[in-house]
C-alpha positions as CSV (number, residue, x, y, z in Angstrom):
1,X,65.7,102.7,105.6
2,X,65.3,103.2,102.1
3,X,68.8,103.1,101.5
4,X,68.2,99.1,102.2
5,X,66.8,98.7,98.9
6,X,69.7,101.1,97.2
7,X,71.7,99.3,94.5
8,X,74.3,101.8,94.6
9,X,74.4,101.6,98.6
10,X,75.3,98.2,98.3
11,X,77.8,98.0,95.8
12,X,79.6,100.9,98.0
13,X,79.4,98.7,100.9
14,X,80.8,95.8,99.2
15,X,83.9,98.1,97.5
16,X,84.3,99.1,101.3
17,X,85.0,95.9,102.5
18,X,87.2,94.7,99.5
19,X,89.0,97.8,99.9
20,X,89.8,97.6,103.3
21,X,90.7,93.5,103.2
22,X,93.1,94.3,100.4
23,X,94.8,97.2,101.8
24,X,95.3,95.1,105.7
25,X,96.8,93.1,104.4
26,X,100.3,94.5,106.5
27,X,97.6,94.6,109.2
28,X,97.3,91.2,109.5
29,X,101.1,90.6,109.6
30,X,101.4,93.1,112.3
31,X,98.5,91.2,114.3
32,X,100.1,88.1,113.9
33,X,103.8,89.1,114.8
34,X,102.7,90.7,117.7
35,X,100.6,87.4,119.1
36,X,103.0,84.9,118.4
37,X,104.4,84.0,121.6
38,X,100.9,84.5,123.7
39,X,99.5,81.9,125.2
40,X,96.6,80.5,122.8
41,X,93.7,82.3,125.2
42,X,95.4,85.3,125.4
43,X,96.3,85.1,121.3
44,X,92.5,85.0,120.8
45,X,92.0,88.3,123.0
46,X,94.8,90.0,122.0
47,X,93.9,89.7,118.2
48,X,90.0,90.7,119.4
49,X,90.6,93.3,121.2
50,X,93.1,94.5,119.0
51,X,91.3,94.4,116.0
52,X,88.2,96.2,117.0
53,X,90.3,98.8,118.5
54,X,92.4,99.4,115.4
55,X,88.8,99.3,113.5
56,X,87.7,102.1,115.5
57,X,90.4,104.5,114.8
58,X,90.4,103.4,111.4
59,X,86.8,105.0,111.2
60,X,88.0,108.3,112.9
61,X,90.5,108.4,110.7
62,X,88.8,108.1,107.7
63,X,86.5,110.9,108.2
64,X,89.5,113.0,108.7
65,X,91.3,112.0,106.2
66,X,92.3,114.4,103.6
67,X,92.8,116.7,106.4
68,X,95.0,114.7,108.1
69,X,97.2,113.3,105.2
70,X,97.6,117.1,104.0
71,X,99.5,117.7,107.6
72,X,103.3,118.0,107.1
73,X,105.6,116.0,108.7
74,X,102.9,113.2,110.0
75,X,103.3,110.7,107.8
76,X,107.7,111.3,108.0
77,X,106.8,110.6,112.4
78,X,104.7,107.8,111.4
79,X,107.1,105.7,109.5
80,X,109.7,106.1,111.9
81,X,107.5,104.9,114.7
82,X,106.5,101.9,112.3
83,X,110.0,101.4,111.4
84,X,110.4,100.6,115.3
85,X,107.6,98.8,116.2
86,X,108.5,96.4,113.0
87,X,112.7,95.9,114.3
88,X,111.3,95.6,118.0
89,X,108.4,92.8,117.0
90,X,111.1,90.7,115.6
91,X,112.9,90.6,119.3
92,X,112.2,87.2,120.8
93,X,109.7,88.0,124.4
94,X,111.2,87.3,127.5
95,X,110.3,84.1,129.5
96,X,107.3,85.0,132.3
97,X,105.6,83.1,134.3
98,X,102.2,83.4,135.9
99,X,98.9,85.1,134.7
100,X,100.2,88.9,135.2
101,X,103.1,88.2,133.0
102,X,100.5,86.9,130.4
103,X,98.1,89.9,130.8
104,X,101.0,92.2,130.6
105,X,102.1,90.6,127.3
106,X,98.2,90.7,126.0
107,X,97.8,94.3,126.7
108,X,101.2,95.0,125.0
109,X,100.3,93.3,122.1
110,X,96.7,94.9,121.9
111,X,98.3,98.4,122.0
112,X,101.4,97.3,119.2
113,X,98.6,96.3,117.2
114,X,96.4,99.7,117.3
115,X,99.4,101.9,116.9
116,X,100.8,100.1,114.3
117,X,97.5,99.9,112.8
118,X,96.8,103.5,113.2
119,X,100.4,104.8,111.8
120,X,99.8,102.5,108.7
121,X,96.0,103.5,107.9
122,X,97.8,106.7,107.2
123,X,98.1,105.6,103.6
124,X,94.9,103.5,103.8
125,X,92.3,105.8,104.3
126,X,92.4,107.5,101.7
127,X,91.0,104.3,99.0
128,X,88.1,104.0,101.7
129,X,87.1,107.7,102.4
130,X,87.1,107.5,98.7
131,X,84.3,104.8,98.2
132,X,82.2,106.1,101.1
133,X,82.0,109.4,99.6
134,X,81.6,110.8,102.7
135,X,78.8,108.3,104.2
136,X,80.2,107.6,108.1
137,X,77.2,104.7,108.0
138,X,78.1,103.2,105.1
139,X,82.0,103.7,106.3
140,X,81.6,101.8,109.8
141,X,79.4,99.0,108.5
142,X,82.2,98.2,106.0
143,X,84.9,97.7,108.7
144,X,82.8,96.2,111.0
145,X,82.1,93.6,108.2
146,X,86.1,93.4,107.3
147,X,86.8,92.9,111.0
148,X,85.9,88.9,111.3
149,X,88.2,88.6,107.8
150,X,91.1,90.5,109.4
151,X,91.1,88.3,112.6
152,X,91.1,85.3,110.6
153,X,93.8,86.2,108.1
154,X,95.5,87.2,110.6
155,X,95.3,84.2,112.7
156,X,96.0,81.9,109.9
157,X,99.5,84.3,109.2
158,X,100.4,83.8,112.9
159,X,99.7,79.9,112.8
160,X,101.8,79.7,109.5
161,X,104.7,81.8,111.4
162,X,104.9,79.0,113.7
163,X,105.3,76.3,111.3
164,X,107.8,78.6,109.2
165,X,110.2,80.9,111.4
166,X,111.4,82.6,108.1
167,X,107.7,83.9,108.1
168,X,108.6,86.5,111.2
169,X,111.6,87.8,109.9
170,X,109.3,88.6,105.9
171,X,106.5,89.8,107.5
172,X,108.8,92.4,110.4
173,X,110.7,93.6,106.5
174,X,107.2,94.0,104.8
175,X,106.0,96.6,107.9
176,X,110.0,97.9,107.6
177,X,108.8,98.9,103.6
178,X,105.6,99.9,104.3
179,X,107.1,102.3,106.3
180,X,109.9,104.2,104.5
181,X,107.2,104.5,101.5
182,X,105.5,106.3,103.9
183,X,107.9,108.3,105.3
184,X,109.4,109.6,101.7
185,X,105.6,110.2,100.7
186,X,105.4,113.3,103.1
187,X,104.1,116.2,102.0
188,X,107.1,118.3,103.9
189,X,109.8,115.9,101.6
190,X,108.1,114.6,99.2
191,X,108.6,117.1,96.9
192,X,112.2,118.0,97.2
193,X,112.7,114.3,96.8
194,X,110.9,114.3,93.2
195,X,113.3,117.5,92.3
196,X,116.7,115.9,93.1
197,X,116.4,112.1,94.2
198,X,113.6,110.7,92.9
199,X,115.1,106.8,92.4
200,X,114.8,107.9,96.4
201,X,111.1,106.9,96.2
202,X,112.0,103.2,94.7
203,X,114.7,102.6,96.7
204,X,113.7,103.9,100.3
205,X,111.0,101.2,101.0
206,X,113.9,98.3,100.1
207,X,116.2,99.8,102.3
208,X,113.4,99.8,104.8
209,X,112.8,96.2,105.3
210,X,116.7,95.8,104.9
211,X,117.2,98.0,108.0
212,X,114.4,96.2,110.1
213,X,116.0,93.0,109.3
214,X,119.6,94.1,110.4
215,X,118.4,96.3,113.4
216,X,116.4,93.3,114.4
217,X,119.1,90.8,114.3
218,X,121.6,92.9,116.0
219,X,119.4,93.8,118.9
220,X,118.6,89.7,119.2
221,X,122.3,89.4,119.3
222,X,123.1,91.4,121.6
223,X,120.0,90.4,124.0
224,X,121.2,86.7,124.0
225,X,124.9,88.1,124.7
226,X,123.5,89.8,127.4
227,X,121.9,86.6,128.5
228,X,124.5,84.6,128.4
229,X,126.7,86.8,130.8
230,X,124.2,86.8,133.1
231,X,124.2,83.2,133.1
232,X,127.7,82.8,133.3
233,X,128.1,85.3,136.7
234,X,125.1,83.3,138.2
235,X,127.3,80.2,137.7
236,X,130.8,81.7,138.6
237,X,131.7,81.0,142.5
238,X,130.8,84.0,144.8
239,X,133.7,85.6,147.1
């Protein structure tokens, strides 16, 4: 226990957590969009849950990290996935009714929120694994202290994106930029990029959260024009 009384412990710890607040910061958006249209019970589990689950991998991760971010081609998957998960959070859910419909929704949410966490701690781990200097301890007794921060940031976010609409649409571009950085950043493009595009590396993570934005309001188009048809045979006079 002498590393209690540790000055140096300490100030790791506290880098840790300001470390890991600052960079989940996307986190919290991506906990938020992915609650919104829970019931308020289920919003407080799903976030929870979600949370300590994404804190957990993000522990793994770290220890692996260099290794992992040295892997071609990881980070290039990653951002795609993110890419997805940021145009299909900005689809409105579809009407349920019941408790299974709201568990179903929870335990979608919960799972949104560790991939998405997961895919985007790609970039994150590295400032953290950095501080710990290799210390697992130290490491999990930094999230585990970030955790309660996370949840409320991330609850005050959701709460703001239901005063503010416009807040849903921001946040689902800001995980769309997040990941085209991350994609061009790969270690198997990355460097061709440098030698013959490299404005590629500014302008990628714009066109990013453009793309979300369009690919999220043309999929909401076309679900409420599917909707609408459906309505109108239900109404039209059977033979």
């Amino acid at each position: 226990m002498a590393w209690l009384s540790d000055a140096h412990t300490w100030t790791a710890l506290l880098e840790i957590i300001g470390v890991n607040i600052v960079l989940s910061g996307d986190n919290a958006v991506v906990i938020a969009l992915a609650c919104r249209a829970l019931p308020p019970r289920q919003q407080r589990l799903a976030i929870f849950f979600g949370s300590a689950g994404a804190i957990v991998l993000r522990a793994v991760l770290t220890v692996f990290a260099t290794l992992l971010l040295a892997k071609p081609y990881l980070k290039l998957i990653g951002g795609v996935l993110l890419l997805w998960i940021a145009v299909k959070l900005l689809l409105p859910e579809d009407d349920g009714d019941g408790e299974t419909e709201d568990k179903a929704g929870m335990f979608a949410a919960i799972k949104t929120i560790v991939i998405a966490d997961l895919v985007m701690s790609l970039d994150n781990v590295l400032g953290v694994a950095a501080v710990a200097e290799g210390n697992v301890i130290l490491l999990v007794l930094g999230l585990l202290i970030s955790m309660p921060l996370i949840i409320y940031g991330s609850t005050l976010i959701m709460r703001l994106m239901g005063r503010f609409p416009v807040l849903i649409t921001l946040g689902a571009a800001l995980l769309g930029y997040v990941a085209a950085g991350m994609a061009v950043s790969d270690p198997a493009v990355a460097p061709w990029i440098e030698a013959n595009i490299p404005m590629l590396r500014r302008l990628a993570p714009v066109s990013g959260a453009v793309l979300v934005v369009l690919a999220g309001k043309y999929f909401v188009r076309r679900k409420k024009r599917a909707v609408v048809e459906i309505a109108v045979e239900e109404r039209e006079p059977k033979p």
